[in-house]
LOGU-419319 format. One record per residue: residue in three letters; x, y, z of N, C-alpha, C in turn. Coordinates in steps of 0.05 Angstrom, whole numbers. Example, Ala and Ser with C-alpha at 12.3 -4.5 7.8 and 13.67 -1.06 7.14 Angstrom:
<atoms>
- ala	264	-114	156	246	-90	156	264	-66	156 .
- ser	257	-45	142	273	-21	143	258	1	157 .
</atoms>
This chain:
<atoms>
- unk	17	-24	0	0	0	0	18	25	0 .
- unk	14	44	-17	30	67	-30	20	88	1 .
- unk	39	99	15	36	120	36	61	147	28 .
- unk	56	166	40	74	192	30	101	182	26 .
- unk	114	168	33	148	160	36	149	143	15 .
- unk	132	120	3	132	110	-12	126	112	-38 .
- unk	107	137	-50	92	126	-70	125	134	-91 .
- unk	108	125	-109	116	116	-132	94	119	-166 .
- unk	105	127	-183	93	127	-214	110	102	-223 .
- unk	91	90	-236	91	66	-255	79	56	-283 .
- unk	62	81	-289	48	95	-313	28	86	-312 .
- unk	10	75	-281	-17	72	-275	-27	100	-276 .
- unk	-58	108	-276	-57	145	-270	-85	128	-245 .
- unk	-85	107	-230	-106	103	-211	-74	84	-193 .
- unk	-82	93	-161	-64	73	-145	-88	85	-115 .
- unk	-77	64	-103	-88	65	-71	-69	66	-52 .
- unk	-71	92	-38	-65	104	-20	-71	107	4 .
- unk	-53	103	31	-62	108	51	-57	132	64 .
- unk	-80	133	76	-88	164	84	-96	163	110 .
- unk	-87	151	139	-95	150	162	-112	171	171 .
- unk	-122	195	163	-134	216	173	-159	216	161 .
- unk	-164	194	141	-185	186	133	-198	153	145 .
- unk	-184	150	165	-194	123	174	-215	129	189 .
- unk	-241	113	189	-263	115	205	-291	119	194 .
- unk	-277	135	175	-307	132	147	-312	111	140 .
- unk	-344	111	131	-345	88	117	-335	77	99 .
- unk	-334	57	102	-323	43	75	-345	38	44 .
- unk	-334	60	29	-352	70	8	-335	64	-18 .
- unk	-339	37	-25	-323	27	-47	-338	11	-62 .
- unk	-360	3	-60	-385	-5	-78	-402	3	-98 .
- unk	-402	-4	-125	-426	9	-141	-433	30	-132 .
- unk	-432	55	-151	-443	76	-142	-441	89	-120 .
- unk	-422	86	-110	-403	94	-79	-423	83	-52 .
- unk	-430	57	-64	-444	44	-41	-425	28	-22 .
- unk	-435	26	12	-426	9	30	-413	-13	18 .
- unk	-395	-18	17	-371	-39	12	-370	-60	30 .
- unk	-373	-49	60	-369	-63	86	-383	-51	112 .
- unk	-388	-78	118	-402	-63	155	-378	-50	172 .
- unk	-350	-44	168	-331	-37	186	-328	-15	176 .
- unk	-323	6	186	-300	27	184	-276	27	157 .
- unk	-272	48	137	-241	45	129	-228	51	139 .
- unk	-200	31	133	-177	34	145	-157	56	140 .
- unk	-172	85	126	-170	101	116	-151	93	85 .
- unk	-151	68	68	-148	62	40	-166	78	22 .
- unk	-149	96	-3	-169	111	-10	-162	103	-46 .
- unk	-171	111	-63	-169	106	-92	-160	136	-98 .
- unk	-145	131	-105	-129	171	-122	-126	162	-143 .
- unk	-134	176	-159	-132	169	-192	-129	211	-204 .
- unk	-117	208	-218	-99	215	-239	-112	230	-265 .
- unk	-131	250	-260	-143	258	-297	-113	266	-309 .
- unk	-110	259	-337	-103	253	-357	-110	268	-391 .
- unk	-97	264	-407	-97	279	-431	-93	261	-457 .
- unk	-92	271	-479	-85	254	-492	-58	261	-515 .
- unk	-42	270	-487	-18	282	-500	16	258	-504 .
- unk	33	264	-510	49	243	-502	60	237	-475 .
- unk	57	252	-458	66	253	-431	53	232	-417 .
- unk	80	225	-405	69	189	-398	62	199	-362 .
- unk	62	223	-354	61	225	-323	45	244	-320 .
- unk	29	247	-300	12	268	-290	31	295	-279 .
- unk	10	318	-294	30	345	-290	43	346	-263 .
- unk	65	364	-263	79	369	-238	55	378	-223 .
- unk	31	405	-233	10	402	-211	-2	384	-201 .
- unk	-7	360	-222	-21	347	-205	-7	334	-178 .
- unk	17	329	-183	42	316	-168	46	336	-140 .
- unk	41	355	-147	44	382	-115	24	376	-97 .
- unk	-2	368	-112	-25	373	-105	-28	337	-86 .
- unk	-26	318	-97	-18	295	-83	4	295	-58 .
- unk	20	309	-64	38	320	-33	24	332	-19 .
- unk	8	352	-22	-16	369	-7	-29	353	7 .
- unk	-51	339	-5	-58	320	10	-49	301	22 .
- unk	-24	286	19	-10	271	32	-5	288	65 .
- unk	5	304	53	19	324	86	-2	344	105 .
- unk	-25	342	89	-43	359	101	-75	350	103 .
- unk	-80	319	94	-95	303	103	-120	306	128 .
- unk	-108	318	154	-125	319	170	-137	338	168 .
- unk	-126	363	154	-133	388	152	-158	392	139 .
- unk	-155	367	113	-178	362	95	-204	337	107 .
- unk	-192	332	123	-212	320	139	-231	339	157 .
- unk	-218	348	168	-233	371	185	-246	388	168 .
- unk	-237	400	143	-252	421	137	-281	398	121 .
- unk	-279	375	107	-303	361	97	-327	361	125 .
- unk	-314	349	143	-332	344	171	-342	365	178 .
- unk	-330	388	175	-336	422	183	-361	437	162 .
- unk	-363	417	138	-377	426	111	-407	418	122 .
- unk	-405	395	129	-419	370	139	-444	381	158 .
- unk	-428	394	179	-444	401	200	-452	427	196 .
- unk	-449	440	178	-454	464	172	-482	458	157 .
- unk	-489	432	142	-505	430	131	-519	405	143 .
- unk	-525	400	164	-534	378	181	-556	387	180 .
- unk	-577	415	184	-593	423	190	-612	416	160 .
- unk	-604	421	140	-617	412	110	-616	384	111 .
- unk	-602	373	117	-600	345	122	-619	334	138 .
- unk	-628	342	156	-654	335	171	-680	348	165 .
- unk	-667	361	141	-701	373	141	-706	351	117 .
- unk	-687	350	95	-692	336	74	-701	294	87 .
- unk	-697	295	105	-684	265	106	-711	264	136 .
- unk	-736	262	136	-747	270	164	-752	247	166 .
- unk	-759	220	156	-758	199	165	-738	181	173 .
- unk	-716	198	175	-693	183	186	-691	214	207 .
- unk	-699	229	218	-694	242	231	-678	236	256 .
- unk	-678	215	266	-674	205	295	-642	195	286 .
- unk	-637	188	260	-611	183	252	-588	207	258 .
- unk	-605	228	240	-582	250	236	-587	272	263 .
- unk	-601	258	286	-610	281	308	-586	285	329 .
- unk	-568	263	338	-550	260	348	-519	269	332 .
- unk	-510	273	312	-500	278	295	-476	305	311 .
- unk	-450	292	320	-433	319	330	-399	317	308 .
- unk	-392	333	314	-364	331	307	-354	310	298 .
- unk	-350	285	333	-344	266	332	-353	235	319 .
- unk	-378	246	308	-384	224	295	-403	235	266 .
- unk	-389	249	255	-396	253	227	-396	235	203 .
- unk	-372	224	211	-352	201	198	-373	175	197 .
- unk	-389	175	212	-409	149	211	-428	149	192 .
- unk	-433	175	187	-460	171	161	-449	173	137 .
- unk	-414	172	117	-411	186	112	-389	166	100 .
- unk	-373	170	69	-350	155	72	-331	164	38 .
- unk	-318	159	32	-299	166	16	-294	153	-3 .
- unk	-303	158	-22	-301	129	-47	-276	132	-68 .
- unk	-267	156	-69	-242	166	-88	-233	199	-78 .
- unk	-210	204	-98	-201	231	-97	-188	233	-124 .
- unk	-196	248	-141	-188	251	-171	-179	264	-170 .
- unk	-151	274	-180	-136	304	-180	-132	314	-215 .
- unk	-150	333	-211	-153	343	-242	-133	351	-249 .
- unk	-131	361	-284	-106	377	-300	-111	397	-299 .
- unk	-140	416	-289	-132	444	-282	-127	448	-253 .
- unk	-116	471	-261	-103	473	-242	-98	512	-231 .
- unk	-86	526	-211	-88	552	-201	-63	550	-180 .
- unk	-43	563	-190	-12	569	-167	-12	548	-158 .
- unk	1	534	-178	19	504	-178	17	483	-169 .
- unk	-19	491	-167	-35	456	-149	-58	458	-169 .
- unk	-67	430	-164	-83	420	-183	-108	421	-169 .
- unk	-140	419	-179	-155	424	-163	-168	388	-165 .
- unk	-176	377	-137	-187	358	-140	-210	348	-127 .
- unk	-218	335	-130	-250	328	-126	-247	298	-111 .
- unk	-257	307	-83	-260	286	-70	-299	276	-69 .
- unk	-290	249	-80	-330	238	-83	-338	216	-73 .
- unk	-355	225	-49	-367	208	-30	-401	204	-30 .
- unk	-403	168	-13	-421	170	-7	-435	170	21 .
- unk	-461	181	23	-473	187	46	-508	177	44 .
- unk	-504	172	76	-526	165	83	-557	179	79 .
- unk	-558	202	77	-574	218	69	-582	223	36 .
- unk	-573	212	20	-571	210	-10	-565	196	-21 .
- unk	-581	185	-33	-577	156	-57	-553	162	-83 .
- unk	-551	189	-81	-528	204	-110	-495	205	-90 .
- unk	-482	205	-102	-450	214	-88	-450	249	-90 .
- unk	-443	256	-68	-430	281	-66	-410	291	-78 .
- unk	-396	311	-87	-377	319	-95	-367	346	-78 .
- unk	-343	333	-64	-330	368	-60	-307	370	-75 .
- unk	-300	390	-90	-286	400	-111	-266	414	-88 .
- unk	-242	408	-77	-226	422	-68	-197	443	-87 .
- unk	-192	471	-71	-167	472	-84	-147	476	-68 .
- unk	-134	461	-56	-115	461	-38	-134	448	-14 .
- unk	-135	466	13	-151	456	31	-179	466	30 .
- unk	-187	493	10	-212	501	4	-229	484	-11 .
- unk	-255	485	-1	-273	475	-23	-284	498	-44 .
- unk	-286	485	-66	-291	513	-83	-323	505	-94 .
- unk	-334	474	-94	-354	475	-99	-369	448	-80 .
- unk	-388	444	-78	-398	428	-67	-434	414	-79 .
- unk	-435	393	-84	-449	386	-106	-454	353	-107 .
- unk	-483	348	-111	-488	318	-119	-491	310	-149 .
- unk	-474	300	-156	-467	284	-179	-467	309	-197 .
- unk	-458	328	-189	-444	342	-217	-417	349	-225 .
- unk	-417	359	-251	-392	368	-265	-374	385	-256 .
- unk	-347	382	-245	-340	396	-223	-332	413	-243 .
- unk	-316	406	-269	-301	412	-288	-295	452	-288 .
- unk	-328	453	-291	-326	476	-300	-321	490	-275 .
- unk	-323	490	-244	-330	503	-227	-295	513	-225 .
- unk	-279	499	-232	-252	493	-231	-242	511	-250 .
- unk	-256	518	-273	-248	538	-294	-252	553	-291 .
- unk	-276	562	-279	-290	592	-270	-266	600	-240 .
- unk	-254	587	-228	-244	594	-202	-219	608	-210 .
- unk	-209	586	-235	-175	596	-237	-177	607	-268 .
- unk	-205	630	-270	-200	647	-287	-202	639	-319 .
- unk	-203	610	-324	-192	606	-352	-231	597	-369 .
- unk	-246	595	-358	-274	586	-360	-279	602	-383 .
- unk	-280	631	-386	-294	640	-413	-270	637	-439 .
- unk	-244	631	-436	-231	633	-456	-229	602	-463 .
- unk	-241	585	-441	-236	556	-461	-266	555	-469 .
- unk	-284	564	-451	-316	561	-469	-322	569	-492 .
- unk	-308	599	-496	-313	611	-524	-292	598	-538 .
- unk	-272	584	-538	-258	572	-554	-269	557	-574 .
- unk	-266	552	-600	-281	542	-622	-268	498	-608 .
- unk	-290	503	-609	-295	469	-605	-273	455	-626 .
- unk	-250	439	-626	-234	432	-648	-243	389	-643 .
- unk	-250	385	-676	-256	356	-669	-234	345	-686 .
- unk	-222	325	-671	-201	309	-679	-212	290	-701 .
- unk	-191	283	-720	-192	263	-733	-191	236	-713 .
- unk	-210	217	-717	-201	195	-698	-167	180	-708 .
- unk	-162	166	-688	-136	159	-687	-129	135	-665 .
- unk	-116	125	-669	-95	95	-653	-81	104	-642 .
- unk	-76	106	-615	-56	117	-599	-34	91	-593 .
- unk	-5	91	-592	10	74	-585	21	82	-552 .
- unk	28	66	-531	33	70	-509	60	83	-513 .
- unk	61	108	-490	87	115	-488	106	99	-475 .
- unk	135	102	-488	154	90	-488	169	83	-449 .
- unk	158	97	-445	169	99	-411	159	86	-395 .
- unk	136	84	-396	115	50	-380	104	29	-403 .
- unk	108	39	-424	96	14	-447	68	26	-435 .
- unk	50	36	-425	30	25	-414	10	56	-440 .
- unk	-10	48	-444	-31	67	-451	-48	81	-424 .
- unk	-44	109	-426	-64	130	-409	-92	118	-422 .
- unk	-100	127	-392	-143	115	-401	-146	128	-431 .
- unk	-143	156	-421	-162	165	-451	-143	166	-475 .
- unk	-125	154	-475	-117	137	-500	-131	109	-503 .
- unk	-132	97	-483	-144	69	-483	-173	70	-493 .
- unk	-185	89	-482	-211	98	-489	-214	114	-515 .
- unk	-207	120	-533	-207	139	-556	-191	104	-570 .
- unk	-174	94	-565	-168	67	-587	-194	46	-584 .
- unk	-201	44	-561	-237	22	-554	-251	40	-568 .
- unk	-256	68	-585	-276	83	-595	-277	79	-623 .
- unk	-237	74	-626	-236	96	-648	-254	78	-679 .
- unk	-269	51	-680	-287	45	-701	-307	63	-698 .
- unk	-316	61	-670	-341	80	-672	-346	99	-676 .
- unk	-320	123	-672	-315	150	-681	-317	150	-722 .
- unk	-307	123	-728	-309	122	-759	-342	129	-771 .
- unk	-351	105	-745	-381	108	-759	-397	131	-754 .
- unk	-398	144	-738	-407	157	-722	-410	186	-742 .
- unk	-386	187	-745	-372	218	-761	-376	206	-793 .
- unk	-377	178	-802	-387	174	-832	-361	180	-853 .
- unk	-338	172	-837	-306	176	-849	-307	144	-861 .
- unk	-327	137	-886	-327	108	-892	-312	98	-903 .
- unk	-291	124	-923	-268	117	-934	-247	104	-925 .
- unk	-246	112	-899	-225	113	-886	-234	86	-864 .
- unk	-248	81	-861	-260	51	-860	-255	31	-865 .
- unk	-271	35	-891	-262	15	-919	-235	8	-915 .
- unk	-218	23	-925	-190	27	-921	-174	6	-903 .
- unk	-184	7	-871	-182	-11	-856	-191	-32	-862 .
- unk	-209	-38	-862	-218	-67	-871	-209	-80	-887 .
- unk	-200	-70	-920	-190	-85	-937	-160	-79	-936 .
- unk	-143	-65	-910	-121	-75	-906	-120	-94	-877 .
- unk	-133	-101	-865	-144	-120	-850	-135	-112	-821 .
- unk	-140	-80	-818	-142	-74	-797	-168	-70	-776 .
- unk	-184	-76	-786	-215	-81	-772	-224	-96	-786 .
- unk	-240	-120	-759	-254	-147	-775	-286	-133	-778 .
- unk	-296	-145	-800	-311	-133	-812	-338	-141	-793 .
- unk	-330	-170	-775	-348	-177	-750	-340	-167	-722 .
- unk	-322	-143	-718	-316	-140	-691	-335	-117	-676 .
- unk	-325	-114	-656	-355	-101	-643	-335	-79	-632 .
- unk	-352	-59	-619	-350	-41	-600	-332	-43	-579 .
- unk	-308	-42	-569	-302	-63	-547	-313	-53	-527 .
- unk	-325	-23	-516	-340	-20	-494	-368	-33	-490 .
- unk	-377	-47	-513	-406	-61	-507	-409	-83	-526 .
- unk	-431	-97	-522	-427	-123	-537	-451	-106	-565 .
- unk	-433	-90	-580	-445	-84	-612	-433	-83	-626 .
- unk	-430	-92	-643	-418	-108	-675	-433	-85	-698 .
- unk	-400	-79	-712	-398	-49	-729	-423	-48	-748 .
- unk	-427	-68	-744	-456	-70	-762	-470	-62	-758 .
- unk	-484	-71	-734	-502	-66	-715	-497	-33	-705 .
- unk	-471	-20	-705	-479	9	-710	-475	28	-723 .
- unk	-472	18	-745	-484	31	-770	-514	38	-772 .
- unk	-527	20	-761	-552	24	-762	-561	39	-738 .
- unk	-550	37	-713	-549	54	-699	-551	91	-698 .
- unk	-527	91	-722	-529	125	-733	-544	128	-754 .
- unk	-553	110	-768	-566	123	-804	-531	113	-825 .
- unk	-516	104	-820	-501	97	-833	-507	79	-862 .
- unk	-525	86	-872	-527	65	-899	-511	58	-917 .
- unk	-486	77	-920	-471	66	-936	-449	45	-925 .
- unk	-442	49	-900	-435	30	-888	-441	0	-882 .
- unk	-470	10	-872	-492	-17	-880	-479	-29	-899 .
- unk	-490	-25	-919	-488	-33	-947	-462	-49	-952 .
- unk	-438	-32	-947	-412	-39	-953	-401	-71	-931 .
- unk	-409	-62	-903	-405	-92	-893	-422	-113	-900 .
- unk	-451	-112	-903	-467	-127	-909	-459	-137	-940 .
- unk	-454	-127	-959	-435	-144	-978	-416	-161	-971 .
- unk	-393	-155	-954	-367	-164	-937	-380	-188	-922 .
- unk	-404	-192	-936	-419	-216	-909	-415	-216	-875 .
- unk	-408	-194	-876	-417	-183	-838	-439	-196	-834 .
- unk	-435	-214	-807	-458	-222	-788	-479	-205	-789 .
- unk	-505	-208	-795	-530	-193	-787	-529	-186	-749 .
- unk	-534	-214	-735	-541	-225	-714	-566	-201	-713 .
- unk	-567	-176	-692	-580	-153	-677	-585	-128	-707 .
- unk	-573	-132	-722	-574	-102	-738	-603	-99	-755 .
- unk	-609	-117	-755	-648	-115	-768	-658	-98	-742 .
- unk	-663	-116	-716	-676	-94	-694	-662	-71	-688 .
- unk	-634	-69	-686	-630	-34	-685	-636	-16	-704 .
- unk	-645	-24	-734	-650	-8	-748	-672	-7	-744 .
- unk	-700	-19	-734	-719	-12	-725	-713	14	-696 .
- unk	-697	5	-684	-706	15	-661	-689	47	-660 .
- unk	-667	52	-680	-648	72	-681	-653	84	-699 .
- unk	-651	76	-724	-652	92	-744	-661	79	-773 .
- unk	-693	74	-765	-716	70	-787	-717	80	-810 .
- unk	-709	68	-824	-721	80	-856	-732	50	-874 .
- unk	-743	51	-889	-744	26	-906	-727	22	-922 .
- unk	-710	44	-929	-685	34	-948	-664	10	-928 .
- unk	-664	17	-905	-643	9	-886	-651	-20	-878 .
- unk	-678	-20	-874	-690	-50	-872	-694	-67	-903 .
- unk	-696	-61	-932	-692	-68	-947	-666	-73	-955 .
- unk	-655	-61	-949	-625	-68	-953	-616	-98	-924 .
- unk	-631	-97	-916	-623	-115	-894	-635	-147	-899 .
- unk	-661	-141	-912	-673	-163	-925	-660	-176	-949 .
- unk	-652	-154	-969	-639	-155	-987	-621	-177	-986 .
- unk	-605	-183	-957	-576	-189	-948	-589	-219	-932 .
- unk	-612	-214	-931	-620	-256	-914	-630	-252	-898 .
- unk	-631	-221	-883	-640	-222	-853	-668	-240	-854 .
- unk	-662	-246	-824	-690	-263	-815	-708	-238	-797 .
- unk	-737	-237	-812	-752	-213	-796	-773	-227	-782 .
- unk	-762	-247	-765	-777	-261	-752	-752	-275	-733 .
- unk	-730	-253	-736	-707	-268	-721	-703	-254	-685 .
- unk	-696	-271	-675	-700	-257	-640	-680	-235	-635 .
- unk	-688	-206	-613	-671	-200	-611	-648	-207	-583 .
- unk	-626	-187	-574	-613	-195	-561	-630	-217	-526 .
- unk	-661	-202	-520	-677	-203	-501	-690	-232	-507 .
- unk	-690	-244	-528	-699	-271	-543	-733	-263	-547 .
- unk	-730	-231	-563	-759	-228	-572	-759	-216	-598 .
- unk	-781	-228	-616	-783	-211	-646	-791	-188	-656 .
- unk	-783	-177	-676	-794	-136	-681	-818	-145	-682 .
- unk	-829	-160	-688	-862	-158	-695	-878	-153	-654 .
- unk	-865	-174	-641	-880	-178	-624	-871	-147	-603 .
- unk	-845	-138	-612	-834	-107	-594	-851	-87	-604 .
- unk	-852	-86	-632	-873	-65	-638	-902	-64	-626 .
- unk	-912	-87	-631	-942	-92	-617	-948	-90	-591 .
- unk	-919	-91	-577	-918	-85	-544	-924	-51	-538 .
- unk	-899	-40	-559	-898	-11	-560	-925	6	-565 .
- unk	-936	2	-587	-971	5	-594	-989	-7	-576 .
- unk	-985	-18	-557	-1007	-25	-534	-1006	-4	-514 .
- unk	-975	3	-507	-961	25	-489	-969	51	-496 .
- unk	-970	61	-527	-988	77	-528	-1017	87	-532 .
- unk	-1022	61	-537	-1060	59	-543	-1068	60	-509 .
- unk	-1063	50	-488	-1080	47	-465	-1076	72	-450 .
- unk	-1097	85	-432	-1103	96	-428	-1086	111	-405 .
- unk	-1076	89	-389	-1066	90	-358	-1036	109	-367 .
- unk	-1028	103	-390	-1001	112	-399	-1006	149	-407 .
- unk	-1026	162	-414	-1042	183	-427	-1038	196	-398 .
- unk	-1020	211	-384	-1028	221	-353	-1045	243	-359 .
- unk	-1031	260	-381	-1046	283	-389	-1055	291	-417 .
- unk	-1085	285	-416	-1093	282	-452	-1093	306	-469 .
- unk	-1094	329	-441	-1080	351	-462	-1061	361	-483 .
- unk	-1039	351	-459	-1013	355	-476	-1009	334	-482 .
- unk	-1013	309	-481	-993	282	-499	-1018	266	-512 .
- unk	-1042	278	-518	-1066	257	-534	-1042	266	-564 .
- unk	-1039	287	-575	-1036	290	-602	-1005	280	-602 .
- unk	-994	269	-591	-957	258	-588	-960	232	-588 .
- unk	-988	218	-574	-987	198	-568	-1014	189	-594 .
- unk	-1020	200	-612	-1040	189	-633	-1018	190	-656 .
- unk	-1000	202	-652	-972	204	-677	-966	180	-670 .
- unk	-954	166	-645	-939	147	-648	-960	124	-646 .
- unk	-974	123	-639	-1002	102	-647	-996	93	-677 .
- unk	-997	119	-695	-1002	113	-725	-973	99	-732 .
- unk	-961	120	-725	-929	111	-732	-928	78	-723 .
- unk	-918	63	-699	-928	39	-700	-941	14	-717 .
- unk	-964	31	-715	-989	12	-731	-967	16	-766 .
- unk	-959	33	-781	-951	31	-794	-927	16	-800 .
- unk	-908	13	-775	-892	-3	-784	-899	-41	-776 .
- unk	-922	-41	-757	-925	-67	-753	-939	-72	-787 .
- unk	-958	-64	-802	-970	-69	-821	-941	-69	-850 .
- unk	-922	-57	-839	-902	-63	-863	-892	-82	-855 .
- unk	-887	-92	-826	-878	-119	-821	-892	-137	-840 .
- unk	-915	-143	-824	-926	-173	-823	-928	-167	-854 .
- unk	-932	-149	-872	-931	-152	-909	-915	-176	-912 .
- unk	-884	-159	-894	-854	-170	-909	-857	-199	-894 .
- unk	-871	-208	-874	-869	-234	-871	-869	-235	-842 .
- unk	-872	-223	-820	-871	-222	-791	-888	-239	-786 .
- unk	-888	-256	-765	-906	-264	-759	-914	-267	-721 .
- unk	-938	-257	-720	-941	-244	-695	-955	-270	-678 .
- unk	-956	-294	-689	-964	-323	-674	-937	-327	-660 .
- unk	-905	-323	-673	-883	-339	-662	-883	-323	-640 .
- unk	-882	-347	-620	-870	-337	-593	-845	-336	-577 .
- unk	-834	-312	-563	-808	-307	-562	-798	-321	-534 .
- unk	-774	-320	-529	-767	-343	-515	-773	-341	-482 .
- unk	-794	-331	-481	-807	-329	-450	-840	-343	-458 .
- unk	-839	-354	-480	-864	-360	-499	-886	-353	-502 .
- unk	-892	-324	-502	-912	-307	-505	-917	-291	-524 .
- unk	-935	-293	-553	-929	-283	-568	-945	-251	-570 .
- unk	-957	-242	-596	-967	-211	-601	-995	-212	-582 .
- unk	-1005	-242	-585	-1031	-243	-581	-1037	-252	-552 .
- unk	-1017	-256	-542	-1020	-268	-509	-1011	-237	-495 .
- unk	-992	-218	-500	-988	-196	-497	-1009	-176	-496 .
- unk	-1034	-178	-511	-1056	-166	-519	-1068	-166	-493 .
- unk	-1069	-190	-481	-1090	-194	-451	-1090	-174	-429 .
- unk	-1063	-168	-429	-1064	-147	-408	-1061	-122	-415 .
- unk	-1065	-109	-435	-1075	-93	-437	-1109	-73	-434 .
- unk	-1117	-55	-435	-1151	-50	-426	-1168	-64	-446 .
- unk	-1187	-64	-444	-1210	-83	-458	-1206	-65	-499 .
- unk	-1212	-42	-486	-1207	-20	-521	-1190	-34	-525 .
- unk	-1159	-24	-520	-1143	-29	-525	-1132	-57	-546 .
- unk	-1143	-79	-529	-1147	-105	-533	-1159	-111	-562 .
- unk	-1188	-103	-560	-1207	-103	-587	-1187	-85	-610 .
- unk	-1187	-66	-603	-1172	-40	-627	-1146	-68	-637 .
- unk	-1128	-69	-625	-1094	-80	-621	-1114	-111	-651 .
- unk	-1124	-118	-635	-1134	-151	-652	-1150	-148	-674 .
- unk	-1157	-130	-672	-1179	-132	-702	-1153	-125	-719 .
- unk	-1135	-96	-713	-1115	-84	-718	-1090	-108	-742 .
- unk	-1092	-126	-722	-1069	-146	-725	-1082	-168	-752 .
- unk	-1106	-169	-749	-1128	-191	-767	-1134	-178	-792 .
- unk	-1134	-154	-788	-1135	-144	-815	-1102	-142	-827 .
- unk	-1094	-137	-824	-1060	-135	-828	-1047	-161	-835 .
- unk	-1066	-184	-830	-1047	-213	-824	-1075	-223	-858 .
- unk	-1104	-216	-861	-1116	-218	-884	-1108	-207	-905 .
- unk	-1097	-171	-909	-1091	-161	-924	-1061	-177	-939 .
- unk	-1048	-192	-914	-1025	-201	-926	-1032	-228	-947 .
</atoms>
């Protein structure tokens, strides 16, 4: 465990640190800065490192001052969070009155109990040769994490689940000259790890896990292509942040020429029929998909078919209970009625069929039941005429 005498860079920009002046908090190292443990921390904290996507394999000398700061002045920042704390105990019991009896005893000495430390990020801006960082915790009084944005031992902002970013720009002056700054968008790009840890910074790591999607996304298909038929992207690989296959988002953005181009390359269909329903609808995009073999009676990721998702969706907006206010959403909600009904009726043409049942084995027509009695009649005659006309 890394402590002031010890630490060390190794071209990680996240390490765990001990911080004895933080022992006693909860232990807030769980999903969403949830309870980790019924004990106390042993004041172990996560410091992590924002980053750039420059060649510099090490976090600025500010951020580096600013990690000594807190190393050597730890209790100082303990006291002033606990000092924040009780200054606002009184909102805290007004907000929180069914736990009133919790936060009623609440002194100095035991702040630390409702209360706990899940990280400390030390940003790249920065104001007289320290970096400003954001310590984000969770608490008993709020299901969201807190944020105090410190700069040095000051807090400069204090906040549930927001963007400290800018509070940090506005403090050290630089806020209107990088806002009005003309937005500059990079060409996407492959970052190689710098030479001094071998290792890749996140947001290199994260911009190379993008950089297909930045292709599709931005519609650079040349430059695509290019890859592919020098066999630098498989023409079946996916997303690496999620399980979606380049195919599958193409259709995602309106990408049709892309479409087109892998679906020649015999790219896997698997999901890309239902995301073009569900992302970006056109009939060219679904003819082109037919065109290619798709099965429109094929399951999606959930082990259910477009015919039987659409018919779900048009029940959702035909019944009544969903309508809170017929003022404002009768004429929003008779658009997407029609809209619907129109694409279930182009389905079942092209061959849907709303008998197959999906793999919880319930098909369009067992779905129908629980919906209101209208609803029900309208949805089935709806479907019987659509399934004759075919």
């Amino acid at each position: 465990m890394m402590n002031k005498d010890n630490f060390e860079l190794n071209g990680d920009w996240s390490y765990e640190i001990e911080l004895p002046a933080f022992a006693g908090f909860q232990e807030r190292r769980g999903p969403y800065v949830s309870i980790s443990s019924e004990l106390p921390t042993n004041g172990v904290v996560t410091i992590e490192f924002e980053d750039d996507l420059t060649d510099n394999p090490d976090p600025y000398v500010e951020q580096l001052n600013t990690l000594d700061f807190i190393f050597n002045n730890q209790e100082k920042i303990a006291h002033v969070i606990t000092e924040k704390i009780l200054l606002n105990l009184r909102d805290i019991r007004r907000f929180n009155a069914e736990n009133k009896k919790k936060f009623q005893h609440i002194k100095y000495d035991n702040v630390k109990s409702i209360m706990g430390i899940a990280a400390i990020n030390i940003k790249t801006a920065s104001k007289d040769y320290f970096s400003y960082y954001d310590i984000v915790c969770g608490c008993d009084w709020s299901k969201s994490a807190i944020n105090f944005l410190f700069h040095c031992e000051r807090i400069v902002s204090l906040k549930s689940n927001g963007i400290s970013r800018w509070d940090a720009l506005k403090d050290n002056g630089s806020y209107e000259r990088i806002w009005n700054k003309p937005h500059e968008i990079k060409t996407p790009q492959r970052y190689t790890a710098p030479p001094k840890y071998n290792k890749l910074k996140p947001s290199q790591k994260f911009e190379n896990d993008s950089y297909e999607l930045r292709l599709i996304t931005r519609k650079l298909n040349e430059k695509f292509k290019n890859e592919v038929e020098s066999g630098a992207i498989d023409i079946n690989g996916k997303y690496k942040l999620a399980d979606i296959t380049f195919l599958e988002l193409t259709y995602w953005y309106g990408n049709n020429e892309l479409s087109e181009y892998l679906l020649t390359k015999k790219a896997t269909i698997r999901y890309a029929l239902h995301d073009c329903v569900d992302y970006a609808y056109s009939e060219e995009a679904l003819a082109l998909l037919l065109k290619h073999d798709a099965d429109i009676n094929a399951y999606d990721r959930f082990g259910k078919t477009i015919i039987y998702r659409l018919v779900s969706a048009l029940l959702y907006w035909l019944d009544d209970q969903y309508k809170i206010n017929e003022n404002t959403e009768f004429e929003f909600s008779h658009q997407a009625t029609e809209i619907f009904k129109q694409k279930i009726h182009h389905f079942i043409k092209l061959g849907a069929d709303p008998y197959i049942r999906n793999h919880n084995r319930i098909n369009c027509f067992d779905v129908i039941q629980y919906a209101s009695p209208d609803s029900q009649t309208q949805v089935i005659n709806f479907l019987e005429d659509c399934l004759k006309e075919k």
